[in-house]
N, C-alpha and C positions, 0 to 999 in steps of 0.2 A: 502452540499453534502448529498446524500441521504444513510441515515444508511442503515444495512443489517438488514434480518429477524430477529438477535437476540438480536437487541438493539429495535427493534418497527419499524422498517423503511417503503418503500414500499413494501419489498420483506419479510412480516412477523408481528410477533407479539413478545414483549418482554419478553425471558424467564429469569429470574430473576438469573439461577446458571449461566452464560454465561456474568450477568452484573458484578456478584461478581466479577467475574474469570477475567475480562481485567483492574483492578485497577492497576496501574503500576507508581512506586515511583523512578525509578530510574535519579538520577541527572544529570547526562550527557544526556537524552533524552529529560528533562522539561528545559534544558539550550541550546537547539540546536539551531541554526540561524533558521529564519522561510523558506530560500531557502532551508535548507537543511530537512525540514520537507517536502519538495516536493517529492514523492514517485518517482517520473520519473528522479530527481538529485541525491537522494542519496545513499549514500555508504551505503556496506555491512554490513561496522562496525555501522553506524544508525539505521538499520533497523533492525540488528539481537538483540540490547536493549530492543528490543520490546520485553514483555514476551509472553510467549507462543510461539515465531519464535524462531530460531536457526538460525544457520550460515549457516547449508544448504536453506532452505526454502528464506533464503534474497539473497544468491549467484542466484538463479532459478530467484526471484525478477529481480534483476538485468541483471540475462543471456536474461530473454525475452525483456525488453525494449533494449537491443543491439540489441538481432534479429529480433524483430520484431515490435519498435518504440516503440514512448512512449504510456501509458494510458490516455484514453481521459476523463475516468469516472471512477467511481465504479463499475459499470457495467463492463467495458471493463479490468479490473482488474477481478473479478470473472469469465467474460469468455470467457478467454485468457487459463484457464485451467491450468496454473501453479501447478504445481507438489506439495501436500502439502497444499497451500493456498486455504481456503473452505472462507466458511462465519463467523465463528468465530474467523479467523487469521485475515482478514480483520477489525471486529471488534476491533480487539486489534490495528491494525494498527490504524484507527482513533479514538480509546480512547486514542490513544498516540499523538497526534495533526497529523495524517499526512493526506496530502489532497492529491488530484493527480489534479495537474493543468497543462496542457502539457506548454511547453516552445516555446517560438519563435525559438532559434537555435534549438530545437528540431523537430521541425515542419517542416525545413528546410532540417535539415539531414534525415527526414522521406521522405521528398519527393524526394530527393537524392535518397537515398537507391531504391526507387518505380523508378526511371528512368525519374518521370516529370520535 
């Protein structure tokens, strides 16, 4: 998956207080099933582990893949325009293993929702 600007990715170069900053030790997030490392499956309680997010900022997570399906990329995660989530939060999301892989039944109720 393609990092954001502040890990070196395409969208940047890496600033070094940005790499310190998303080291994240907590137990319950390095032990989580690998589905539910999937940003488009999971819970608010997984996402808000993440340092640097909070509960509000994972609730928003969450509120937009309801409304407006799942993420297709990284890309489509930074601009979706979520409230709070820049390219830093981001970052911390994938130093924390998560990926955004959309899903089959997901893809399905996207195209539900759209009418096709």
């Amino acid at each position: 998956f393609p990092l954001p600007r502040e890990l070196g990715g395409p969208f940047g170069v890496l600033r070094s207080n940005v790499a310190i900053n998303m080291t994240h030790s907590d137990e319950k997030l390095q032990h989580m099933p690998s589905e539910q490392r999937n940003l488009n499956v999971a819970l608010v309680e997984d996402i808000e582990q993440v340092k640097s997010l909070g509960k509000t900022v994972a609730e928003r997570i969450v509120q937009s893949i309801q409304e407006k399906g799942q993420f297709m990329s990284w890309d489509d995660v930074l601009g979706r325009g979520v409230q709070g989530l820049g390219d830093k939060k981001v970052a911390a999301l994938q130093c924390a293993g998560f990926e955004v892989i959309p899903t089959e039944a997901g893809l399905l109720h996207d195209l539900n929702q759209l009418g096709a």
